[in-house]
C-alpha beads as a LAMMPS data file, in Angstrom:
LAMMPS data file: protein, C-alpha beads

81 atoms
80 bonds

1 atom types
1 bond types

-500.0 500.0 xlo xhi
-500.0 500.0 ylo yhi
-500.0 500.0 zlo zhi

Masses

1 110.0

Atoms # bond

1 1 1 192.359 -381.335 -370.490
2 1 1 194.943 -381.562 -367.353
3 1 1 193.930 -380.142 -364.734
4 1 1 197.145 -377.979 -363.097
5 1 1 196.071 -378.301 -359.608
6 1 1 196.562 -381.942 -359.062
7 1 1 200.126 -383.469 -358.085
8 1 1 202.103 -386.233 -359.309
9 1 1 200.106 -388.582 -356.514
10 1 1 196.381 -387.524 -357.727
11 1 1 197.655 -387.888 -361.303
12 1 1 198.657 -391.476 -360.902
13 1 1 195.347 -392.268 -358.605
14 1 1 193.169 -390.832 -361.687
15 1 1 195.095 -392.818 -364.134
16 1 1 194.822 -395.845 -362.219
17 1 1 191.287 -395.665 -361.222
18 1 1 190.090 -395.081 -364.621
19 1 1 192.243 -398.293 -365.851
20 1 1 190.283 -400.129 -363.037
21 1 1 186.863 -398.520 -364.644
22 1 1 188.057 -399.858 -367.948
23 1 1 189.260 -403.186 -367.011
24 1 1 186.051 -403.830 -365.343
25 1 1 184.981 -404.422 -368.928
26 1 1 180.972 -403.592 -368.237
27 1 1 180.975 -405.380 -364.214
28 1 1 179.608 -402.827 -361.633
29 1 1 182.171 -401.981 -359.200
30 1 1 181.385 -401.969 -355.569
31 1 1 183.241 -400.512 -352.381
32 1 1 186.124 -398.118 -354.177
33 1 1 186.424 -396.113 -351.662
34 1 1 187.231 -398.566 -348.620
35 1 1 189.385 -400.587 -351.762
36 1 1 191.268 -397.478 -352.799
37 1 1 192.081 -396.356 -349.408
38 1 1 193.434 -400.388 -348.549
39 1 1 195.613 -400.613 -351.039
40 1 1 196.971 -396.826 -350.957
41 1 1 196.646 -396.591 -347.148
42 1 1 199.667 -399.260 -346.394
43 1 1 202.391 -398.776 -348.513
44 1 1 201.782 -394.538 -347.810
45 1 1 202.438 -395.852 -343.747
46 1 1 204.854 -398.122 -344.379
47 1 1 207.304 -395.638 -346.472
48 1 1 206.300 -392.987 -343.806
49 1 1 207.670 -395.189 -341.143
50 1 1 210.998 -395.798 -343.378
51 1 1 211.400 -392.318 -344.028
52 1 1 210.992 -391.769 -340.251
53 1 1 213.663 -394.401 -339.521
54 1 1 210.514 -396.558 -337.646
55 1 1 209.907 -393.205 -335.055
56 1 1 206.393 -393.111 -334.551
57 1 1 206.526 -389.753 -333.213
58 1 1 208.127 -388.865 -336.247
59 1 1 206.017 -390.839 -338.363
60 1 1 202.876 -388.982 -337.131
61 1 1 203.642 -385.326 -337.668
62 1 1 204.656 -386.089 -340.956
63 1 1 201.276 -387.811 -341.791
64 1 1 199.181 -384.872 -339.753
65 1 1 197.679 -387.866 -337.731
66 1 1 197.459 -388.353 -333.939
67 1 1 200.294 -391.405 -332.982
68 1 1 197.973 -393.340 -330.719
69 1 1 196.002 -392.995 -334.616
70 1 1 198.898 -394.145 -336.306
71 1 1 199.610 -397.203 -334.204
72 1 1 196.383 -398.795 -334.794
73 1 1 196.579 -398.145 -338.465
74 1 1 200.102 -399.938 -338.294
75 1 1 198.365 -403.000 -336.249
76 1 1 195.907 -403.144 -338.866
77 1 1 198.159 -403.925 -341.723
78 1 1 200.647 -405.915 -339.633
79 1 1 203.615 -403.021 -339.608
80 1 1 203.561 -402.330 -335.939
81 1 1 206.635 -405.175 -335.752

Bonds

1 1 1 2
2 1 2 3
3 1 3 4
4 1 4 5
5 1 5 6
6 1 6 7
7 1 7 8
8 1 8 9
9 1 9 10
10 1 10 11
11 1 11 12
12 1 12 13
13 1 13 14
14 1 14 15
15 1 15 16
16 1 16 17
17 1 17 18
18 1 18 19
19 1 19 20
20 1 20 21
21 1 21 22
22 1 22 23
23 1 23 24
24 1 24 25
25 1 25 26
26 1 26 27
27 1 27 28
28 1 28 29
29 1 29 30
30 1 30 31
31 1 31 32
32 1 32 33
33 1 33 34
34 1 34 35
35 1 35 36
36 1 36 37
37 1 37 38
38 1 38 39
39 1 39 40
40 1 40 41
41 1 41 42
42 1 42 43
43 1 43 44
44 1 44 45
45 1 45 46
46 1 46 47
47 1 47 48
48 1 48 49
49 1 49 50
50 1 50 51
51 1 51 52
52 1 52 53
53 1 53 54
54 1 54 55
55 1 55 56
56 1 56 57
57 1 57 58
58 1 58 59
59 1 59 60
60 1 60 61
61 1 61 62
62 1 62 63
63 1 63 64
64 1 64 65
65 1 65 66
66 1 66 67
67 1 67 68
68 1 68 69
69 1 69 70
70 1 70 71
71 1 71 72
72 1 72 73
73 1 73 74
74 1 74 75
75 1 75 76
76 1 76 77
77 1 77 78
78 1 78 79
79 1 79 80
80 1 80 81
């Protein structure tokens, strides 16, 4: 049964994770958290900062993060050029 609270976004995450579960084919997974969050954490910044036309100001208010937050997140995956 679908659950009408979740968006678009959690939809796809759900659907994705449980492909991950099933591809896994009987293997224990390990560290899903810190993996989800590394591969959903960069491409969410780096279409932030397009959307923001690169303002960092910008950028922050629209992710509800501190900007002193979001420029170490940027160094992290290499978008702070």
């Amino acid at each position: 049964m679908k659950d009408q609270r979740k968006g678009p976004i959690a939809t796809c995450v759900k659907n994705v994770i449980e492909r991950y579960f099933h591809d896994l084919n009987g293997e224990k997974p390990g560290d899903l958290y810190d993996m989800v969050i590394r591969e959903v954490e960069a491409p969410l910044l780096e279409a932030v900062m397009h959307h923001a036309k690169r303002n960092q100001c910008q950028a922050a208010k629209i992710l509800g993060i501190n900007r002193n937050t979001l420029r170490k997140k940027l160094k992290t995956y290499g978008l702070d050029k």
